[in-house]
C-alpha positions as CSV (number, residue, x, y, z in Angstrom):
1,X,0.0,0.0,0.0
2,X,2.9,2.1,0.5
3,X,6.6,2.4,0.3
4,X,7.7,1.8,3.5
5,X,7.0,-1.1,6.0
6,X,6.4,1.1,8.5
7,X,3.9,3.0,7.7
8,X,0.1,2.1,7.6
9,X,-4.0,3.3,8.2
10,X,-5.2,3.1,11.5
11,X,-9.2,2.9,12.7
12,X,-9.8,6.5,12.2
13,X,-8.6,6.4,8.5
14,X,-5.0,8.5,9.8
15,X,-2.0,7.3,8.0
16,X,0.4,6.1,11.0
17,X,4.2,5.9,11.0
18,X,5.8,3.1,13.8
19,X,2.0,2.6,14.8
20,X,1.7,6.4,15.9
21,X,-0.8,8.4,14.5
22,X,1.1,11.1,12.0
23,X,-2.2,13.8,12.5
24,X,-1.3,13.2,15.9
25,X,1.9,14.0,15.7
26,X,1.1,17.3,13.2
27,X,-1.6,18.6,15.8
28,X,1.5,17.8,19.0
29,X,4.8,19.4,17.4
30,X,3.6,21.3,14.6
31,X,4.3,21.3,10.9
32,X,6.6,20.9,8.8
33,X,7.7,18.1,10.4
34,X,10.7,15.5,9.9
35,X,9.5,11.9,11.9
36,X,11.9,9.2,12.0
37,X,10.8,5.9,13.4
38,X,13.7,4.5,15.6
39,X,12.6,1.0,15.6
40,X,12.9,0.9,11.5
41,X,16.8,2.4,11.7
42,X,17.2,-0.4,14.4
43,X,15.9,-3.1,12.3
44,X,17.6,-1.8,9.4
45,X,21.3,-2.0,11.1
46,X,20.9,-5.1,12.6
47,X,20.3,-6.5,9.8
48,X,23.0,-4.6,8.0
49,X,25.5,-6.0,10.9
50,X,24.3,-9.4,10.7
51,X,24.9,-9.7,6.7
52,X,28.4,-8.4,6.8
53,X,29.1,-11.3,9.7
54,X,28.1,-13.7,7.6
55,X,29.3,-13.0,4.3
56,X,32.5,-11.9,5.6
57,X,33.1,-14.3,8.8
58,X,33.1,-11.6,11.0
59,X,35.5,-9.1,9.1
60,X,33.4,-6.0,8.2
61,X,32.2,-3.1,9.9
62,X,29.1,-1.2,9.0
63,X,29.8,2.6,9.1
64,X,26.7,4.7,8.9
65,X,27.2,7.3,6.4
66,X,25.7,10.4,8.9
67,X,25.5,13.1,6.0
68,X,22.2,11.1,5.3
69,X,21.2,12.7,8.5
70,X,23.2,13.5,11.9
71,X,22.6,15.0,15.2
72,X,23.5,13.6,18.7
73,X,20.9,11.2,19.3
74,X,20.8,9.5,15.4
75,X,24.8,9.5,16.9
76,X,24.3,7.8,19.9
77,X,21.7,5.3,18.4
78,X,24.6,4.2,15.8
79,X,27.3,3.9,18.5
80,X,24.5,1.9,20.7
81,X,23.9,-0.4,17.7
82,X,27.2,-1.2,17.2
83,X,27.8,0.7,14.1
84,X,30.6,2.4,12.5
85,X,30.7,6.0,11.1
86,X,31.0,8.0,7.7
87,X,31.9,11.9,8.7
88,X,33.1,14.6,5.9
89,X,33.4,17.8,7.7
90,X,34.6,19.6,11.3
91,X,30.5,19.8,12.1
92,X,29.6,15.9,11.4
93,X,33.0,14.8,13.6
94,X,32.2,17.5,16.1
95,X,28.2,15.9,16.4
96,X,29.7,12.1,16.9
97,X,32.3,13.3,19.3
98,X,29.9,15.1,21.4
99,X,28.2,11.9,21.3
100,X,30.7,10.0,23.0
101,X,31.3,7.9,19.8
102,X,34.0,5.9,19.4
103,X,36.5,7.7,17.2
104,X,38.3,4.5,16.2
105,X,35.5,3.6,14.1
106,X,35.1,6.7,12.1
107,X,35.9,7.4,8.5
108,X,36.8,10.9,8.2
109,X,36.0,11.6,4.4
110,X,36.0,14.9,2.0
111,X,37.6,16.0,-1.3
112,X,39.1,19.4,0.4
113,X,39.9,18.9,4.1
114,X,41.5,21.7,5.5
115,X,44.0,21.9,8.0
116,X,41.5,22.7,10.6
117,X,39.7,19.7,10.1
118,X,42.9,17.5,9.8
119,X,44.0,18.3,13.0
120,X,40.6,17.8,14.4
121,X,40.7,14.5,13.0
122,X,44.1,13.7,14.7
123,X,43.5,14.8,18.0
124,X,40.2,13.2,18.2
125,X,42.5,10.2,17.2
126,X,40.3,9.6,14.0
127,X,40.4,5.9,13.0
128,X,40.6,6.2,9.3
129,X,41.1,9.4,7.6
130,X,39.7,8.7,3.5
131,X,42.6,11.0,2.0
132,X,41.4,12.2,-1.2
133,X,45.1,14.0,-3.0
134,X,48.1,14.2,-2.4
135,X,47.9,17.4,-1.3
136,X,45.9,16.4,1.7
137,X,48.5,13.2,2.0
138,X,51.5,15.9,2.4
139,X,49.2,18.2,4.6
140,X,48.7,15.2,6.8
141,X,51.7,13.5,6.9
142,X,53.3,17.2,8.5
143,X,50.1,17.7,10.7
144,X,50.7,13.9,12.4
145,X,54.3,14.3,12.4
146,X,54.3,18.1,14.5
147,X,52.0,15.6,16.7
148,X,54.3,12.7,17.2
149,X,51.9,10.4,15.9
150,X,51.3,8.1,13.2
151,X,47.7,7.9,11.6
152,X,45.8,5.6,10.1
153,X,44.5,6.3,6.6
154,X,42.9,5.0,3.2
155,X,43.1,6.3,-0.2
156,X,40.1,7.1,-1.7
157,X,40.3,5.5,-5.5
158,X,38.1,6.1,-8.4
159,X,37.5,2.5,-10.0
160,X,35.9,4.3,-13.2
161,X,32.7,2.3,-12.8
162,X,29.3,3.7,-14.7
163,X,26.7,3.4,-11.8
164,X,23.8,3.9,-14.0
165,X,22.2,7.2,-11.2
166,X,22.4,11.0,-11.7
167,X,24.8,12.9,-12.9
168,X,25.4,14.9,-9.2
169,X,25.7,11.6,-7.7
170,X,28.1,9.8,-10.2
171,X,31.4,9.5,-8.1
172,X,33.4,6.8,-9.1
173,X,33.9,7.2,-12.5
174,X,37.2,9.2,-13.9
175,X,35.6,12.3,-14.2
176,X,34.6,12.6,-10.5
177,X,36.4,15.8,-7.8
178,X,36.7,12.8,-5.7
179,X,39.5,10.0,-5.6
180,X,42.6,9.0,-7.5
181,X,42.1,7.5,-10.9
182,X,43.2,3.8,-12.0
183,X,43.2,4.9,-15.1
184,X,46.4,7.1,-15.4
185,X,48.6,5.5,-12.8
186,X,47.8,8.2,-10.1
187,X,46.1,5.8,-7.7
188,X,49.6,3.8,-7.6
189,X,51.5,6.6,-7.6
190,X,49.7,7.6,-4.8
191,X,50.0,4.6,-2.9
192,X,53.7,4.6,-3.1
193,X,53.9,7.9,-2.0
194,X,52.0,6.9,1.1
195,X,54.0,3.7,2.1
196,X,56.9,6.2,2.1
197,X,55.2,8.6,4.3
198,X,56.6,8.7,8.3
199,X,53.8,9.6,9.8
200,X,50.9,7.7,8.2
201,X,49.7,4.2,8.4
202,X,48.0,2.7,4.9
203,X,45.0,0.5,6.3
204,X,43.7,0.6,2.5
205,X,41.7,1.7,0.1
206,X,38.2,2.6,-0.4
207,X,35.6,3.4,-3.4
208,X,32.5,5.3,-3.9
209,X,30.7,4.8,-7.1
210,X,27.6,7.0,-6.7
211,X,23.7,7.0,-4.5
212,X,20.7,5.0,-5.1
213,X,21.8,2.5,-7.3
214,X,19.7,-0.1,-8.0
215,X,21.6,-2.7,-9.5
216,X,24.2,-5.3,-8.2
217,X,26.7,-5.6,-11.1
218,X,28.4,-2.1,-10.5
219,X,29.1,-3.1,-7.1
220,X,30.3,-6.4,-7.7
221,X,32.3,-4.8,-10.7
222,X,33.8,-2.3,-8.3
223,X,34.6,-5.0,-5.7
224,X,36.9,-7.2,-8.8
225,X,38.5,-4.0,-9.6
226,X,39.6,-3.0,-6.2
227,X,41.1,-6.4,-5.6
228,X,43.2,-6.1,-8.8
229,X,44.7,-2.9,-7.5
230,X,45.1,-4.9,-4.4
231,X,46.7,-7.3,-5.9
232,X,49.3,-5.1,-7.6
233,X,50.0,-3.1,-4.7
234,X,51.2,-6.4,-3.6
235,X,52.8,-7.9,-6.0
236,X,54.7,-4.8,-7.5
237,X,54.9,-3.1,-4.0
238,X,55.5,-5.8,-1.4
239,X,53.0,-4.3,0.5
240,X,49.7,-5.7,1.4
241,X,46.5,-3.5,2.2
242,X,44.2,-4.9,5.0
243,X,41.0,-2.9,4.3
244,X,38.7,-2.5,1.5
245,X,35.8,0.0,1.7
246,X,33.5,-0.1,-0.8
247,X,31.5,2.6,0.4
248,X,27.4,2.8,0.1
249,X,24.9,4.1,-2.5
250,X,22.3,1.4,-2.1
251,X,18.9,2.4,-3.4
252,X,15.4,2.5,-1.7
253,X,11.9,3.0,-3.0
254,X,10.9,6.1,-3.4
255,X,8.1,5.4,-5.5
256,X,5.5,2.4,-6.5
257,X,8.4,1.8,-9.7
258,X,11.3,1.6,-7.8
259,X,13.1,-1.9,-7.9
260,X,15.6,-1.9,-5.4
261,X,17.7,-5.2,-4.4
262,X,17.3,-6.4,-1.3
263,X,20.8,-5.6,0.6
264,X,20.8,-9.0,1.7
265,X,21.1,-10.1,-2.1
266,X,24.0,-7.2,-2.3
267,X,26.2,-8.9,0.4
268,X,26.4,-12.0,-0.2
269,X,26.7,-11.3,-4.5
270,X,29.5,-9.1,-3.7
271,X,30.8,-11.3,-0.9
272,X,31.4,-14.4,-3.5
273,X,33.5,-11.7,-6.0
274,X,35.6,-10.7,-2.8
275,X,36.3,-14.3,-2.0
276,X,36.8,-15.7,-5.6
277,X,38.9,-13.2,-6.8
278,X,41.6,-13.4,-3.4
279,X,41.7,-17.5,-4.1
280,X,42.6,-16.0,-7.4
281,X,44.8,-13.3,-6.9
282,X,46.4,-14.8,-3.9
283,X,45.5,-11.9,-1.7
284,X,44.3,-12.0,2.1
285,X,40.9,-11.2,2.3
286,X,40.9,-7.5,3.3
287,X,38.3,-6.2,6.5
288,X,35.8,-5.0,4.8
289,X,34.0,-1.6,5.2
290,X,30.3,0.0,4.4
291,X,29.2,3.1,4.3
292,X,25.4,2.8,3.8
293,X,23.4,6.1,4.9
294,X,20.1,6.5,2.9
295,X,19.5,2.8,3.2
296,X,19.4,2.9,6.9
297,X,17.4,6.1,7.2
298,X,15.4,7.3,4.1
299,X,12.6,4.6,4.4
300,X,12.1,5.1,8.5
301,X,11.1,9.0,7.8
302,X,8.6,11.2,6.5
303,X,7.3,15.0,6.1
304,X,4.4,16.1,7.3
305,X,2.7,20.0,6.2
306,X,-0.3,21.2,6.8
307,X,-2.0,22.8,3.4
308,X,-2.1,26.5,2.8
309,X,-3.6,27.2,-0.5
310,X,-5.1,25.4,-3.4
311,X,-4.9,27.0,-6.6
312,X,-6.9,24.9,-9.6
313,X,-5.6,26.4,-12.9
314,X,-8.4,24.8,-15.6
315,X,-6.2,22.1,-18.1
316,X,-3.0,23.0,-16.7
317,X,-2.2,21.8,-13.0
318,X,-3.7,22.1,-9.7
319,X,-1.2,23.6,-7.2
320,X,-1.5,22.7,-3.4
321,X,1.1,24.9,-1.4
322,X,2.2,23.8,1.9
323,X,3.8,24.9,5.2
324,X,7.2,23.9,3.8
325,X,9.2,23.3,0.7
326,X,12.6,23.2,-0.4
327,X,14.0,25.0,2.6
328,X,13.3,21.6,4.2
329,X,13.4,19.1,1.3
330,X,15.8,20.6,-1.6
331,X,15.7,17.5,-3.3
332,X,13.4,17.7,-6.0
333,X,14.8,21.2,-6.8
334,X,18.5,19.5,-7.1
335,X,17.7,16.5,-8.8
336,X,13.9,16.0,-9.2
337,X,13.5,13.5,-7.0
338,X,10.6,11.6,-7.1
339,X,8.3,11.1,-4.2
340,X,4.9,9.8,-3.1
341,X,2.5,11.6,-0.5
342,X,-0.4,10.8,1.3
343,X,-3.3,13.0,3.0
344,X,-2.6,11.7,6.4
345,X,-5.9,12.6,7.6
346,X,-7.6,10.7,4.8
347,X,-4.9,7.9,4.1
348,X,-8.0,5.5,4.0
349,X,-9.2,7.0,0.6
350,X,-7.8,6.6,-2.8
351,X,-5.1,8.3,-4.5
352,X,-7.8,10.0,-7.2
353,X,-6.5,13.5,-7.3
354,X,-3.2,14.6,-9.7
355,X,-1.2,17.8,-7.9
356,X,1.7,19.7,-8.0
357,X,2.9,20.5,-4.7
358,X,4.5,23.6,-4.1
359,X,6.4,25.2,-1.3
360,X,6.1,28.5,0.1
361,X,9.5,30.2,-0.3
362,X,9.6,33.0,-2.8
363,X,11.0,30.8,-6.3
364,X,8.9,29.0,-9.2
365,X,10.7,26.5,-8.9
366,X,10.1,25.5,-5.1
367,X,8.2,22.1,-5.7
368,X,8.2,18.6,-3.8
369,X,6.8,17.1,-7.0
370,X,4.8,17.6,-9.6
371,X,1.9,14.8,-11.0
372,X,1.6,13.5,-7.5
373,X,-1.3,11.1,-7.1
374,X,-3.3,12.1,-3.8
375,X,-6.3,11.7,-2.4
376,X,-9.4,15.1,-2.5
377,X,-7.8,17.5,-0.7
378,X,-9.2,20.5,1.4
379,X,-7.2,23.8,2.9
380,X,-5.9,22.7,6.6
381,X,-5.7,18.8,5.7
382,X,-2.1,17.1,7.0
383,X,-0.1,16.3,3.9
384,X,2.6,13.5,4.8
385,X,5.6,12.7,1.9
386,X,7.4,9.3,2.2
387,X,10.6,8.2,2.7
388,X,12.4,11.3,3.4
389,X,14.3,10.3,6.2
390,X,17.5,10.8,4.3
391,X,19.0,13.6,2.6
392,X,16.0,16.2,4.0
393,X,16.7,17.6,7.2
394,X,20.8,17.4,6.2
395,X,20.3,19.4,3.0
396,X,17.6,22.1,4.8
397,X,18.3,25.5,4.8
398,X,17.6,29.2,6.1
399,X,16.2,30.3,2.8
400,X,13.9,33.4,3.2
401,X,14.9,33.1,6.2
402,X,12.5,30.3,7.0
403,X,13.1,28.1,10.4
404,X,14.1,24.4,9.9
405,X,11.3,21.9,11.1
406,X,11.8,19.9,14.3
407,X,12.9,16.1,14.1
408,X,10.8,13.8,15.9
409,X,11.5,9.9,16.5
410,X,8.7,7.6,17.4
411,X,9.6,4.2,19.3
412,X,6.7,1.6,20.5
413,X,4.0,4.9,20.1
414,X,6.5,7.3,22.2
415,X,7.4,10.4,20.6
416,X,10.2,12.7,21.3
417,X,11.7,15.6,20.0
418,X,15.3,14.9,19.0
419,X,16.0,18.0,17.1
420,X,13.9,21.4,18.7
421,X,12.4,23.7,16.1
422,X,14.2,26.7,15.0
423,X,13.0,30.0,16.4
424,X,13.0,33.4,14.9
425,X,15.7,33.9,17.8
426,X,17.6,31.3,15.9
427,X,17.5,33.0,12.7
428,X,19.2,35.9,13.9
429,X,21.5,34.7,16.3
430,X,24.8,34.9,14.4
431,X,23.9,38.2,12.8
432,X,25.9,41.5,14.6
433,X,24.1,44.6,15.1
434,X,26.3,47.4,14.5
């Protein structure tokens, strides 16, 4: 009936997210409104855990990528279920340490760290720093050295693997800001330059070929190529990696049309090319790393705005305008994202009405999707849009100078605020009156 698991019609016709009534929630905290249903994210890295332990005997770690969405508690949950984590700036490091997270089991990514964050990383005694040039190798290898330490890194490589998505989030082919390319001899040149390095420890390499991918071949493809390098680093180097990250980019379903695999199918598909090709290649079987983020989160949340306006232009489009927009959810906007949405408050009805629903900032362009299927809807009626758990609240902005939404999470038909509302206080409260 929908796209999530999670969500579903209770007796009074109210769509319900984790059991809990959504018009509930609206009429408690207000809209817009981000909910995330804790239980789901739970479910979702267990099962994550439990398929790397057994397609890789207990060599894998599962780092949450948190630019899907971070703040202390989504922080604390992931260090509570045992998770690893993806971080790529001062502010997402800063979050998980606040957190108490355990900064051995962070990857510290970014295509432009800057000194600041470098040394952050270091005295925070960052587990893996993703180095991304060999600018920020040199930068590094100085930093840990003033230090009197030696840190623990990977080199971020660019297998030059098609992943079939958007443009935006194509990152592992050659033309890609991120990585060092196969291609032209710069990833080995790279890793040579990092054995020689005092101060820096090569754990391995890692790879990133682009977001909500449906297919399995690219990763599997991605997986034989890695181990290739691997295996030359080795047998032209003397030098043997011990990790492999593939990184994340599994897809959800956004929509009714969306076909993702299972990640359970991913694991163990990728975990026979792993295997095969280090009988082949005569390599160790590296630790494996993960780096999912929208597949833990995107599913487990939703929007919900109340309705503003309708405007019915005869044989064009009917527009419904809402509390919200692209201030909260930029990501139809950036890469016309598709999305489903229900009238919470009539979630029992059918989807018989074709909208286009539109935000309030002050742009022609501020949509959340056009020839959405809802049900008859009426000024003040609670509009809830699906799966945007991931990718929403992390991409909001102040635009118009319009206050981000509050983040609830529901568990077992509790709900608590794990991200307060901004005020009009908060709007102004880095601005200096002179």
């Amino acid at each position: 009936m929908f796209v999530s698991d999670n969500l579903s019609v209770n007796e009074k016709g109210h769509l319900t997210i984790g059991k809990v009534d959504t018009v509930e929630l609206a009429k408690d905290f207000g809209t817009p409104l981000y909910v995330m249903d804790e239980m789901m994210i739970k479910e979702v890295c267990k099962s994550f855990k439990e398929s790397i332990d057994k397609y890789y005997d207990g060599k894998g770690l599962v780092c949450y990528a948190s630019k899907a969405f971070c703040c202390l508690y989504m922080c604390r949950l992931m260090s509570l279920e045992g998770m690893g984590l993806d971080v790529v700036s001062n502010g997402e490091l800063y979050t998980a340490m606040k957190a108490g997270f355990d900064a051995e089991k962070i990857c510290f990514h970014g295509n432009n760290k800057t000194d600041e964050e470098l040394e952050y990383a270091v005295d925070s005694k960052v587990g893996r720093i993703v180095v991304d040039n060999i600018y920020e190798l040199e930068r590094l290898d100085r930093i840990a050295k003033a230090k009197g330490v030696t840190v623990g890194i990977l080199l971020r490589i660019k297998p030059g693997i098609d992943a079939h998505t958007h443009d935006f989030i194509r990152t592992g082919q050659i033309d890609s800001k991120f990585g060092f390319a196969l291609e032209t001899e710069e990833a080995f040149e790279a890793i040579k330059k990092a054995i020689a390095c005092e101060n820096v420890k090569l754990r391995g390499i890692h790879c990133h070929i682009g977001s909500q991918i449906f297919d399995v071949d690219p990763f599997e493809h991605a997986a034989a190529v890695m181990l290739d390098f691997i295996a030359k680093v080795k047998n032209e180097l003397n030098y043997e990696l011990d990790e492999l990250n593939l990184g994340g980019g599994f897809g959800i379903k956004y929509v009714e049309s969306d076909n993702p695999s299972p990640f359970e199918t991913y694991m163990e598909k990728v975990s026979k090319v792993v295997k095969q090709k280090c009988s082949q290649l005569n390599i160790k079987q590296p630790f494996i790393i993960l780096e999912p983020g929208r597949s833990i989160v995107a599913s487990a949340g939703i929007t919900l705005y109340t309705v503003g306006g309708i405007k019915e232009i005869p044989n064009i489009r009917t527009y419904v305008s809402v509390d919200g927009g692209m201030t909260d959810n930029p990501r139809y906007v950036l890469y016309r994202s598709q999305y489903e949405a229900v009238v919470a408050n009539k979630a029992n009805l059918e989807r018989n009405k074709t909208v286009t629903i539109s935000g309030k900032s002050c742009e022609s362009g501020d949509l959340i999707g056009e020839n959405m299927k809802i049900q008859d809807i009426e000024v003040g009626d609670t509009i809830a849009i699906l799966a945007t758990g991931a990718y929403n609240y992390s991409m909001s902005s102040n635009y118009n100078r319009i206050a981000k939404p509050a983040v609830v999470f529901v568990n077992e038909s509790r709900a608590h605020v794990v991200v307060k509302r901004e005020t009009l206080d908060d709007i102004i409260r880095n601005d200096i009156d002179v």
